[in-house]
N, C-alpha and C positions, 0 to 999 in steps of 0.2 A: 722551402723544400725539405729543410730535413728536419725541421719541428713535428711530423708525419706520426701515427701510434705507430707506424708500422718502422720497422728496421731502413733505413736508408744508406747503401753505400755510396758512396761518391768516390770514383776513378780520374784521380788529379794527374795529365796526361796531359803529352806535345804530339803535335804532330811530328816533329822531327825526330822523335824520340821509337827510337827501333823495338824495345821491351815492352813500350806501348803498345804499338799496332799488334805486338804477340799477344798481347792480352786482350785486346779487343775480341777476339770469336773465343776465347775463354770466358770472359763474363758475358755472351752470348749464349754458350753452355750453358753456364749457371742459372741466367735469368729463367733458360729453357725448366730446371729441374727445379726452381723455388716458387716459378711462378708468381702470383702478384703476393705474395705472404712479405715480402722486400722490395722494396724500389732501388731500380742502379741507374744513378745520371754519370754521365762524362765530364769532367769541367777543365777546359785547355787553360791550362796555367797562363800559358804566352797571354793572352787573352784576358784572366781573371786575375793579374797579378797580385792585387790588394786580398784577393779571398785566402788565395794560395798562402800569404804571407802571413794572414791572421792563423794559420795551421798549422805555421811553420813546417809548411812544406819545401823540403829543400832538392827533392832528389823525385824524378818520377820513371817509371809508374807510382805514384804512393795511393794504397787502398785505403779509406777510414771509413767506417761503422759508425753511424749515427744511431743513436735512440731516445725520442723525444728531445732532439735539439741536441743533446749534448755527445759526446765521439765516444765511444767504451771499445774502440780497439784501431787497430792502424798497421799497416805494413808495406814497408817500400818492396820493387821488384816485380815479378812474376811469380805467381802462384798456380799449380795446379787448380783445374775445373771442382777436380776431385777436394782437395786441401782447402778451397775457396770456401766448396757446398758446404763441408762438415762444419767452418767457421760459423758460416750464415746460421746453419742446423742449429749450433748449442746456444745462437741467442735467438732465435725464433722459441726455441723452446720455453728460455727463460721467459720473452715476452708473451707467450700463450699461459704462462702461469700465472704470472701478475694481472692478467687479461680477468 
């Protein structure tokens, strides 16, 4: 999944986790305003605990950024729609260069 050319964020998420569910129709936003230029999967920690762990993922919501397999950014918590897009923006860009 995130060996992809295109950007791939992955939202390392519980369901019991309250920040989550906040975030969930903000990266619904996002998806809305980047359309297919990024791919965003969900992946329930409780669930994937071995993936979570190779990420050192310790705290969720945690956001990371893939490109070409490998992670070039990362941020635990909730993020604005707005804060999210502009992230995705300045590496779509990069990756339209390189392209």
């Amino acid at each position: 999944m995130i060996r992809s050319d295109k950007p791939v964020l992955v939202d390392f998420s519980a369901e019991w986790c309250g920040p989550c569910r906040m975030l969930a129709p903000i990266l619904e936003d996002v998806k809305k305003r980047i359309g297919d230029r990024a791919t965003i999967y969900k992946l329930d920690v409780d669930r994937n605990p071995m993936i979570a762990s190779s990420y050192n993922v310790m705290s969720v919501p945690t956001l990371i950024l893939f490109q070409n397999g490998k992670p070039v950014w990362r941020r635990s918590g909730v993020l604005s729609a707005t804060d999210l897009t502009r992230t995705l923006e300045s590496f779509l860009k990069t990756a339209d260069v390189r392209e």
